[in-house]
C-alpha positions, 0 to 999 in steps of 0.5 A, a space after each residue: 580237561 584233567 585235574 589232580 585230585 585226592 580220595 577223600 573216602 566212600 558214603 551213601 546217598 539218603 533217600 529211598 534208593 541209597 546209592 554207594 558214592 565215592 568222594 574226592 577234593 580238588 587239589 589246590 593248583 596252579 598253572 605254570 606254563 602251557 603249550 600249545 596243545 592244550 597241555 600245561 605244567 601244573 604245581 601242586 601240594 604233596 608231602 614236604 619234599 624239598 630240595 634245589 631243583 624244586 626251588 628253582 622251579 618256585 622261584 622260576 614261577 612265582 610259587 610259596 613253598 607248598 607247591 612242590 610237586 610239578 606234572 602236566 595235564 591238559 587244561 582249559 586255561 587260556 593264561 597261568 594262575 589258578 586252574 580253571 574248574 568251571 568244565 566240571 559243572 557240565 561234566 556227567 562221566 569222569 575217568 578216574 585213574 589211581 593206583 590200587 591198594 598194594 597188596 604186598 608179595 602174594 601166592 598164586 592163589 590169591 593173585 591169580 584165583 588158582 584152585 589150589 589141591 586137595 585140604 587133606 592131610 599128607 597131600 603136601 599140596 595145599 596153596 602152591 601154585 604145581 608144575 611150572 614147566 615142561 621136561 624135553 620140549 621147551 625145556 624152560 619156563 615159559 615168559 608170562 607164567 603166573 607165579 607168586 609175586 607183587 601184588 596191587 599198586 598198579 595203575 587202574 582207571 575206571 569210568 564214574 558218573 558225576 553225581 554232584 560238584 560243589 565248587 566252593 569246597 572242591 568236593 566231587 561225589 561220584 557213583 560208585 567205588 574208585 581204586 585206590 586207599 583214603 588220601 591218594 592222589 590221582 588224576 580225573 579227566 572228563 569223559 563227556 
């Protein structure tokens, strides 16, 4: 089963052995269509985005005007409405999936861990990144060479322990940390 969630932030336990813990919000969603291999389409909230297509579709199923976004995620639902989130009682490990935090165009050095040369002065090679490619043969740069570039806001997924669900307010509290910044939205899928 998968659901749609969305980082709340990052505390601790209290108790003699604190443990760093992540928490994340169900987000409100409702079942529009499933199919037969236990997919479905699922509306959710995000943003105020609004336009024709997105109408037609709130119109087709009977959705208010904040569920605005649609995807599809495998479901423990039998029939359309209100997503079933009895499954994450009996869960214990989730696959959390997020974007991580962009880090915008960095250098070698930070996004490949390159040594960088000497600090002195007058060696005129301090952070850049040296020879990229060779003389005769191939006589180009190699695909694949790590060079400076866009950093961050890729897909990351990682593995979590339940600690606790609480199912009135749909707050998750996971051990550990989750990629990505307070307040985005990503995907939990139950692992066992």
């Amino acid at each position: 089963m998968e659901y749609i969630v969305e980082k709340i932030g990052m505390s601790r336990t209290i108790g003699t052995i604190s443990t760093p813990v992540t928490l994340l919000k169900l987000v409100n969603t409702k079942v529009c269509e499933l199919a037969e291999d236990g997919k479905a389409l699922v509306a959710y909230a995000q943003g105020k985005a609004n336009n024709k297509a997105i109408a037609g579709q709130q119109k087709k199923y009977n959705l208010t005007a904040e569920f605005n976004k649609f995807a599809t995620i495998e479901v423990a639902n039998n029939e359309a409405g209100d997503l079933d989130v009895s499954p994450l009682s009996e869960a214990k490990v989730l696959k959390v999936s997020f974007n991580d935090k962009g880090r915008g165009y960095q250098g070698v050095m930070k996004r490949h861990g390159f040594a960088g040369g000497p600090k002195s002065h007058g060696s005129r090679f301090h952070r850049r990144h040296g020879s990229i490619g060779n003389c005769e043969w191939p006589g180009r740069v190699q695909p694949g060479m790590k060079m400076a570039g866009h950093m961050g806001n890729k897909k990351v997924s990682v593995k979590n322990e339940l600690m606790s669900f609480d199912k009135e307010n749909g707050i998750l509290v996971l051990k550990g940390s989750v990629p990505g910044f307070n307040g985005a939205m990503g995907r939990i899928r139950i692992v066992k």
